[in-house]
C-alpha positions as CSV (number, residue, x, y, z in Angstrom):
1,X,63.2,-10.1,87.1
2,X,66.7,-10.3,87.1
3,X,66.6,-13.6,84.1
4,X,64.3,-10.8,82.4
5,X,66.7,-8.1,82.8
6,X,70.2,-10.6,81.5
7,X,67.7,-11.7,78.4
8,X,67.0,-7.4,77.8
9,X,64.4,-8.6,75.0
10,X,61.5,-10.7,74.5
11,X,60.5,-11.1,71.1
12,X,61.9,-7.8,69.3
13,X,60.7,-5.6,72.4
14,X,64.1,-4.2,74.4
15,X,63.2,-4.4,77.9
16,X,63.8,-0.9,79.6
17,X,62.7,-1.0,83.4
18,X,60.7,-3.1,85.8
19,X,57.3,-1.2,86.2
20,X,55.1,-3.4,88.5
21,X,53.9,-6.6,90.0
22,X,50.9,-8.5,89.9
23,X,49.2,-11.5,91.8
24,X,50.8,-14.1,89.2
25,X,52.6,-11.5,86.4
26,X,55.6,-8.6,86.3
27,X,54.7,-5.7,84.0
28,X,58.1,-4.4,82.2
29,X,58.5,-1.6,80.1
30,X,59.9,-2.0,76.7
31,X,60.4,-0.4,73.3
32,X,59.4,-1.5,69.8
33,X,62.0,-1.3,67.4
34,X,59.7,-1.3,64.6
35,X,57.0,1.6,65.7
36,X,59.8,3.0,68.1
37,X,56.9,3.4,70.8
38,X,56.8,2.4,74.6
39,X,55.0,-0.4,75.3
40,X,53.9,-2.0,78.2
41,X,54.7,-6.2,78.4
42,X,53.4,-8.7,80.7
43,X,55.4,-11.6,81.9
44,X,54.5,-15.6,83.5
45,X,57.3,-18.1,83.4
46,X,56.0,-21.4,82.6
47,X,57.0,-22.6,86.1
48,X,53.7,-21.2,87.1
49,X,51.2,-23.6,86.0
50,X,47.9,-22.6,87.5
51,X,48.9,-18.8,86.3
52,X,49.9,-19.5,83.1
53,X,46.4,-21.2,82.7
54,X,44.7,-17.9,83.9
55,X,47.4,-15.4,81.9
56,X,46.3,-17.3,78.0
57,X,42.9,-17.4,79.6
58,X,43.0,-13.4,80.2
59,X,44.6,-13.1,76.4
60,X,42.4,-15.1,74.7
61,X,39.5,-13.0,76.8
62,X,40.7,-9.7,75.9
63,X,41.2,-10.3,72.4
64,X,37.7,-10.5,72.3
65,X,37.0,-7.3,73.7
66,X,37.1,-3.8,71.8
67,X,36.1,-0.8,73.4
68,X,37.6,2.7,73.8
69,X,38.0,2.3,77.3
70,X,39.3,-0.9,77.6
71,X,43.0,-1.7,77.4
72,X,43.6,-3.4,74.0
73,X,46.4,-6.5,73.2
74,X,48.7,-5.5,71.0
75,X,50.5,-8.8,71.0
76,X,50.9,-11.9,73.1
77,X,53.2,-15.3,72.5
78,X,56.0,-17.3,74.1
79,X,59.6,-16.2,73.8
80,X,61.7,-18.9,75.6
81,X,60.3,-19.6,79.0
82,X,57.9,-16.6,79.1
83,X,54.8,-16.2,78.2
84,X,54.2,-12.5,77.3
85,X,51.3,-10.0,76.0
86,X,51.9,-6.5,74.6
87,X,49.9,-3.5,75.1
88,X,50.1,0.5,74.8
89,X,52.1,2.3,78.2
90,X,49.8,4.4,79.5
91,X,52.4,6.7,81.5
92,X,50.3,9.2,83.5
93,X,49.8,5.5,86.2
94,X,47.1,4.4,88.2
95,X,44.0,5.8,89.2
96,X,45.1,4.2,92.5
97,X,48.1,6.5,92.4
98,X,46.0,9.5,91.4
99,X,43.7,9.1,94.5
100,X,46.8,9.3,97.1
101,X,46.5,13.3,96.2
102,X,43.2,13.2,97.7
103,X,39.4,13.0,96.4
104,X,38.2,13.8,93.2
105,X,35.1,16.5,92.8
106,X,31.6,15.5,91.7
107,X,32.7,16.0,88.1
108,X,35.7,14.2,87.7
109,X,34.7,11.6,89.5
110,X,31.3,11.3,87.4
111,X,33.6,12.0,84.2
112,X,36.0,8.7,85.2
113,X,32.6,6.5,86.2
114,X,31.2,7.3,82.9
115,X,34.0,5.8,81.4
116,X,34.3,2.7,83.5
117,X,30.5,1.9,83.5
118,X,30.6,2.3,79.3
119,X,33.4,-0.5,79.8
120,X,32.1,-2.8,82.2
121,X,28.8,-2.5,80.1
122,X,30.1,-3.3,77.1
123,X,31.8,-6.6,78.9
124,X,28.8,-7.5,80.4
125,X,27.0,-7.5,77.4
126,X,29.7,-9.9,75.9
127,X,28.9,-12.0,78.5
128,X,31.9,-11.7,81.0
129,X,32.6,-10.2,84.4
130,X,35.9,-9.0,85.6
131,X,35.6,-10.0,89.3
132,X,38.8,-7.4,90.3
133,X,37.7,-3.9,89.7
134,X,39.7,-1.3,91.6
135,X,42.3,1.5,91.4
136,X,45.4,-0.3,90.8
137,X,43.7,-2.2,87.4
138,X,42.2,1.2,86.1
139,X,45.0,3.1,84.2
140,X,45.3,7.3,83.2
141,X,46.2,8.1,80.0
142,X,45.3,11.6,81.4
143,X,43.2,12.9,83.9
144,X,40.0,12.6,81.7
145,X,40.7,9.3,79.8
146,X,40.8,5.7,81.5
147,X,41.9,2.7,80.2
148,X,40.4,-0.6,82.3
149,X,43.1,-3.0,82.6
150,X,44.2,-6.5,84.7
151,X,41.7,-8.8,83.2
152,X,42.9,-11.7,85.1
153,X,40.1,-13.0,86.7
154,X,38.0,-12.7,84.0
155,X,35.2,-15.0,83.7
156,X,32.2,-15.7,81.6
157,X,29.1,-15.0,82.9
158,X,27.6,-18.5,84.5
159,X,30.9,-20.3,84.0
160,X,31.3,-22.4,87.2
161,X,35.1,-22.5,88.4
162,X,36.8,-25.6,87.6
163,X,37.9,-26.9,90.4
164,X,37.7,-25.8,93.9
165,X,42.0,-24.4,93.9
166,X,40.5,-22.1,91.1
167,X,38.2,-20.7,93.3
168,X,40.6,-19.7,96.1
169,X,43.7,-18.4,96.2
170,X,47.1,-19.5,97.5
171,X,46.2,-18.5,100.9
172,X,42.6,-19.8,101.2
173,X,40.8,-16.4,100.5
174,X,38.6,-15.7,97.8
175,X,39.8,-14.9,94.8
176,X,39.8,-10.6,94.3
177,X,40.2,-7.9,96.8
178,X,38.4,-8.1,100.0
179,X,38.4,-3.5,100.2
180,X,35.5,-4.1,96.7
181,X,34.1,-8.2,97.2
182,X,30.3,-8.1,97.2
183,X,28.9,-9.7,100.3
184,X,27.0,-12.3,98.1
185,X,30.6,-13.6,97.0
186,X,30.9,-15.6,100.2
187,X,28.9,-18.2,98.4
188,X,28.2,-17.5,95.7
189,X,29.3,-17.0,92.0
190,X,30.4,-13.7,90.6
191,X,27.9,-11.8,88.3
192,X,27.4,-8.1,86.5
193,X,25.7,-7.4,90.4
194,X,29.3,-7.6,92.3
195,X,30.9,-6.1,89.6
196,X,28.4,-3.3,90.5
197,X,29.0,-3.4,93.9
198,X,33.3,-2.9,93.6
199,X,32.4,0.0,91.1
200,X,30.1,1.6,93.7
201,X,33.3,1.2,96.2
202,X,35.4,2.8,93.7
203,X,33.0,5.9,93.5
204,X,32.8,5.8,97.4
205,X,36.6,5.9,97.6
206,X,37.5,8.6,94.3
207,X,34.4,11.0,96.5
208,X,35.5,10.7,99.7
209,X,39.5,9.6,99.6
210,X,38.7,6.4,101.8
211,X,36.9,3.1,101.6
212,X,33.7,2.4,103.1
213,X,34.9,-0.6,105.1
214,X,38.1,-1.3,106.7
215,X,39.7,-3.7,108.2
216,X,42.6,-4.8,110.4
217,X,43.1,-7.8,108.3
218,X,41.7,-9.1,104.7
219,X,38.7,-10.8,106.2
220,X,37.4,-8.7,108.8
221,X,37.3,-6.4,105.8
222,X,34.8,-8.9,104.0
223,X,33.3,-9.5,107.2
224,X,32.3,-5.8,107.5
225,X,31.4,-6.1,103.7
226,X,28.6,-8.4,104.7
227,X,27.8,-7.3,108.3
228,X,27.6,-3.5,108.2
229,X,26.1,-0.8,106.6
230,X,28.5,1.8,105.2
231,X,28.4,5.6,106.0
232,X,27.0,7.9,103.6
233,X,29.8,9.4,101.7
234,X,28.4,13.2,102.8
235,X,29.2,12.2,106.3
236,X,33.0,12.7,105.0
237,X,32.5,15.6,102.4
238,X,30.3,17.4,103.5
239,X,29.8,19.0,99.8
240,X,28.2,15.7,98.7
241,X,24.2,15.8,98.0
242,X,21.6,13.7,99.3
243,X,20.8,12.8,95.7
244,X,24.2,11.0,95.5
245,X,24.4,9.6,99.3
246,X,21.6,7.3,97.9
247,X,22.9,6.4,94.4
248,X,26.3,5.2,96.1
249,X,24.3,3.0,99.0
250,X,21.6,1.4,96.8
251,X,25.3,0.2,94.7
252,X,26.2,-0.9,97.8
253,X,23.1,-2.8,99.1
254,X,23.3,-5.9,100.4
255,X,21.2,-7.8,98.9
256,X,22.1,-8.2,94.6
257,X,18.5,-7.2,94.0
258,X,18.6,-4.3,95.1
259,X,20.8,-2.7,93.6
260,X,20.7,-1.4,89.8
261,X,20.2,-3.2,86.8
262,X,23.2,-2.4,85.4
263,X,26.0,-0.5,85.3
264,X,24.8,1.8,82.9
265,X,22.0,2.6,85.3
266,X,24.2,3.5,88.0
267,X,26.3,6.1,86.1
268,X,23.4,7.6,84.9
269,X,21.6,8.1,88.4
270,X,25.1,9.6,89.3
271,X,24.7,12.4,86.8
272,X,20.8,13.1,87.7
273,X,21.7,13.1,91.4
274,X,24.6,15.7,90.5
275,X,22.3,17.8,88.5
276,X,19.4,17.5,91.3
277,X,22.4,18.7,93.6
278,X,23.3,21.7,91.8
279,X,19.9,23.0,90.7
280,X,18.7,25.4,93.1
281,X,15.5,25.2,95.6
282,X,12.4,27.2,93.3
283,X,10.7,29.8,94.8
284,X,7.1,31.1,93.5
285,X,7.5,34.2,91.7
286,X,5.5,37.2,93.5
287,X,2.9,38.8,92.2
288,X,1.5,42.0,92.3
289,X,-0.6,41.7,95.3
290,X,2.5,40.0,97.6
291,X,4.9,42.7,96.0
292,X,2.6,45.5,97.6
293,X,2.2,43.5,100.3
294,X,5.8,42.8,101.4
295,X,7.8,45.5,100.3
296,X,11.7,45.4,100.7
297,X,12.5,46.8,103.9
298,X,15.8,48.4,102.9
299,X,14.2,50.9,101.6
300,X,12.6,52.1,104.3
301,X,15.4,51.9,106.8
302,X,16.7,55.5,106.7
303,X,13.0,56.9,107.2
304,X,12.3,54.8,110.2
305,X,15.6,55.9,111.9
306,X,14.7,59.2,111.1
307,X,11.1,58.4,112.3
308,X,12.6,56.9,115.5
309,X,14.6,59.6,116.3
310,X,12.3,62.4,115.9
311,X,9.6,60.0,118.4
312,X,11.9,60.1,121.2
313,X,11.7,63.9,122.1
314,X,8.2,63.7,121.5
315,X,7.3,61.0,123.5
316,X,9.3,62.5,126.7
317,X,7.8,65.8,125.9
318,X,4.2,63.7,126.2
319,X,5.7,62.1,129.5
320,X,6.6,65.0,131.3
321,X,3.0,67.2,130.6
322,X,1.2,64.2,132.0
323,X,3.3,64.6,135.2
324,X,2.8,68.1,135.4
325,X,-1.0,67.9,135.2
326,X,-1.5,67.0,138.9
327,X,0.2,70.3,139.9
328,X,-1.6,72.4,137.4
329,X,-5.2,71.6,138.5
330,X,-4.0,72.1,142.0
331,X,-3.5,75.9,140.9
332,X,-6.5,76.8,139.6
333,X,-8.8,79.2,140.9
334,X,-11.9,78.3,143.1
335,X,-15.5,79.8,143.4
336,X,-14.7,82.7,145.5
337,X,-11.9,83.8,143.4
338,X,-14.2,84.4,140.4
339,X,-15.7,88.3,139.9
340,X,-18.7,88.8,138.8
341,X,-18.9,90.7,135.5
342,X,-21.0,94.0,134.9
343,X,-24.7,93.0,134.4
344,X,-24.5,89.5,135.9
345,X,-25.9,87.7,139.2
346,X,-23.3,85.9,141.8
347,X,-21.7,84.0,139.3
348,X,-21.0,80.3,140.3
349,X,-17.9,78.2,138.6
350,X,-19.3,75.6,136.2
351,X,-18.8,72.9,139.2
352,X,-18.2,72.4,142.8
353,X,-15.0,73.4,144.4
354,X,-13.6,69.8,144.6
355,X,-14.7,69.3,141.3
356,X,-17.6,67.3,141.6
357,X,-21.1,67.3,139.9
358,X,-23.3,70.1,140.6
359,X,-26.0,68.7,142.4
360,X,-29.1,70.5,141.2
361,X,-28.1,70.7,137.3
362,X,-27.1,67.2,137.5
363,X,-24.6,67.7,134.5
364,X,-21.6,66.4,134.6
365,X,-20.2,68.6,131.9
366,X,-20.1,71.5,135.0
367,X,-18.2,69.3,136.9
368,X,-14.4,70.5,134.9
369,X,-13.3,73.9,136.2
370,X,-12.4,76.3,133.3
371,X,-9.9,79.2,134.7
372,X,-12.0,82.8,133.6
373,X,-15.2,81.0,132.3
374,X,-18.4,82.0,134.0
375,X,-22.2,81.0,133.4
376,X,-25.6,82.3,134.5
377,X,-26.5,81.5,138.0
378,X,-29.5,78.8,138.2
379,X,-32.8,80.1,137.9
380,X,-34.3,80.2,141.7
381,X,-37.9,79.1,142.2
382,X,-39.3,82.2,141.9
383,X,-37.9,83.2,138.4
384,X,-39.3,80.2,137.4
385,X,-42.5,81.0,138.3
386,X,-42.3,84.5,136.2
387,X,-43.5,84.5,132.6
388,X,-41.2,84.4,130.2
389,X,-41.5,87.5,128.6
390,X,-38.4,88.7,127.6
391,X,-39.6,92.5,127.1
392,X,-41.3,93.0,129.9
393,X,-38.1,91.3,131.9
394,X,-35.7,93.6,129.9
395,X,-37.9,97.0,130.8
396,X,-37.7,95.6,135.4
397,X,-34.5,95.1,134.5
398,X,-33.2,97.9,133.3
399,X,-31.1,100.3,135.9
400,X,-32.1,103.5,137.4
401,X,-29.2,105.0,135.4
402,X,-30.4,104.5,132.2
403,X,-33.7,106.7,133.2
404,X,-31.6,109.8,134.0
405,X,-30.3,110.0,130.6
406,X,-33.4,110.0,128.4
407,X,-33.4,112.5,125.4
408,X,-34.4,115.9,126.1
409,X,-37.2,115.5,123.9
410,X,-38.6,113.7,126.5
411,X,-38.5,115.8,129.2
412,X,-39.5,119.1,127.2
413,X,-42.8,116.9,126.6
């Protein structure tokens, strides 16, 4: 940094500020005399032979690439003992810097995969893989628009690594980032499948605001990677559908195979498993027999507390007579109490005194004493034995009294 900064210019680009560091690179910012823009330039002395292999290898890569979404060269060369290549400064940072203020809603994170998978696809289909996706190489122009950068392990699709120090880094490790390897990298080459599988850790982590596996060093993290299975991200964010839970783990199977075909595919089941998410659980419409049926019991309310009300006086009222009724048949008058009325026999109560059935009508209907009620006596044996001629019964009957006063015709006869 500090030969960069005593140069101040590579090329015709004046060298501003120091704005990062990568694996084998420094990324400076700079201005263009000519366009008076900011630019972004990256830097490998020639010292660093196995770097400046991969650096032209990245340049000569990218030069090939042309997509909206992925970050273009705007210029590359050697200017003393640096070897350099221009591109636009995208100032807004990192999406790994955007992340630290915490996770991203369905909707931006679906809107930032959308662009990433249109990227990766359009690689894929040129027939390289990137082999480092994650937040630190994915770059905001704004919080909608992405720019998919750091193509430095980029490699063609099939292409066998050269020699066996490509293949591993300065410390022994595999080349990319253990937090988004697929587990199939252990021994095997990369492919469109583990660039998949970092992109499905990338949605985990913009979801949730964490990774799905985590380690105290880089290897147990890869160890993890290919040992266990990762938490659905709901488990963290509770907001998160089902739906989407199983988009994010079938990117992050296991086994290549089962994940999706392509990139493509997994952004798009993203956006169905939102919608699923969001539309809301049908309900048969009623019809008219249900509506009469189930009526909204709101309505009612005020007329059953009404109802409820008026019952309570009523039923205590009900209570109390059935308590009294004991008392009041105690009261009533027997047999002997009962006077006979003018032209009637001995009357008899309709019943015995203790209210049981008379025994020669048999009915039990004279068994309930009514208070003033009286009936003919029984017929005795000898009445029944009389014909029943109700003139001739009418004329014995009829009382000494009602001789006395005959008309006076009938005596002057």
């Amino acid at each position: 940094m500090r030969e960069v900064q005593q140069v101040k210019r590579i090329k015709h680009y004046h060298i501003q500020r120091h704005l990062a560091k990568g694996g084998m690179s420094d990324i400076y910012l700079a201005r263009d005399p000519y366009t008076e823009e900011l630019v972004a330039i990256k830097l490998v002395h020639c010292n660093q032979e196995n770097y400046v292999i991969r650096f032209l290898r990245e340049i000569q890569m990218m030069e090939q690439l042309h997509h909206d979404h992925i970050l273009p060269v705007l210029d590359h060369g050697k200017s003393g003992p640096w070897y350099y290549m221009v591109t636009p400064f995208i100032p807004d940072g990192t999406l790994r810097e955007y992340l630290q203020q915490g996770p991203l809603s369905l909707a931006e994170a679906g809107e930032l995969l959308e662009q990433l998978a249109s990227a990766l696809h359009y690689a894929h289909t040129q027939g390289f893989v990137h082999r480092d996706i994650k937040p630190s190489n994915i770059l905001l122009r704004d919080k909608h628009y992405l720019y998919l950068a750091d193509f430095g392990l980029i490699r063609r699709i099939g292409e066998l690594a050269a020699n066996e120090e490509e293949r591993l880094t300065d410390s022994g490790y595999l080349i990319g980032t253990p937090d988004y390897m697929a587990p199939e990298l252990v021994d095997e080459e990369a492919t469109p499948q583990s660039d998949l599988y970092a992109l499905g850790v990338l949605l985990y982590q913009m979801l949730t605001g964490r990774l799905p596996f985590k380690g105290n060093t880089a290897s147990t993290t890869f160890l993890k990677h290919i040992a266990e299975d990762p938490v659905p991200p709901s488990k963290h964010i509770a907001e998160i559908p089902p739906a989407v839970d199983e988009v994010i783990l079938r990117a992050l199977a296991k086994d290549p195979h089962e994940r999706f075909s392509s990139v493509r595919e997994f952004a798009q089941a993203y956006q169905a498993a939102v919608l699923e998410g969001k539309r809301p659980v049908p309900h048969p419409e009623p019809d008219e027999y249900s509506l009469l049926q189930a009526p909204d019991a709101k309505q009612f309310r005020p007329m059953l507390i009404t109802a409820g009300v008026l019952a309570v006086p009523l039923l205590l009222l009900s209570l109390f007579s059935l308590l009294q009724l004991p008392a009041l048949l105690q009261e009533q008058p027997n047999s002997s109490s009962i006077q006979p009325t003018a032209g009637s026999h001995n009357p008899t109560p309709m019943g015995t005194a203790n209210g049981g059935i008379d025994g020669k009508s048999g009915n039990p209907l004279n068994a309930v004493p009514y208070p003033g009620l009286t009936v003919p006596p029984a017929a005795t044996e000898q009445q029944k034995k009389q014909p029943p001629t109700r003139q001739k019964h009418q004329q014995k009957q009829q009382p000494e009294h009602d001789k006395q006063h005959k008309p006076e015709k009938e005596k002057k006869k």
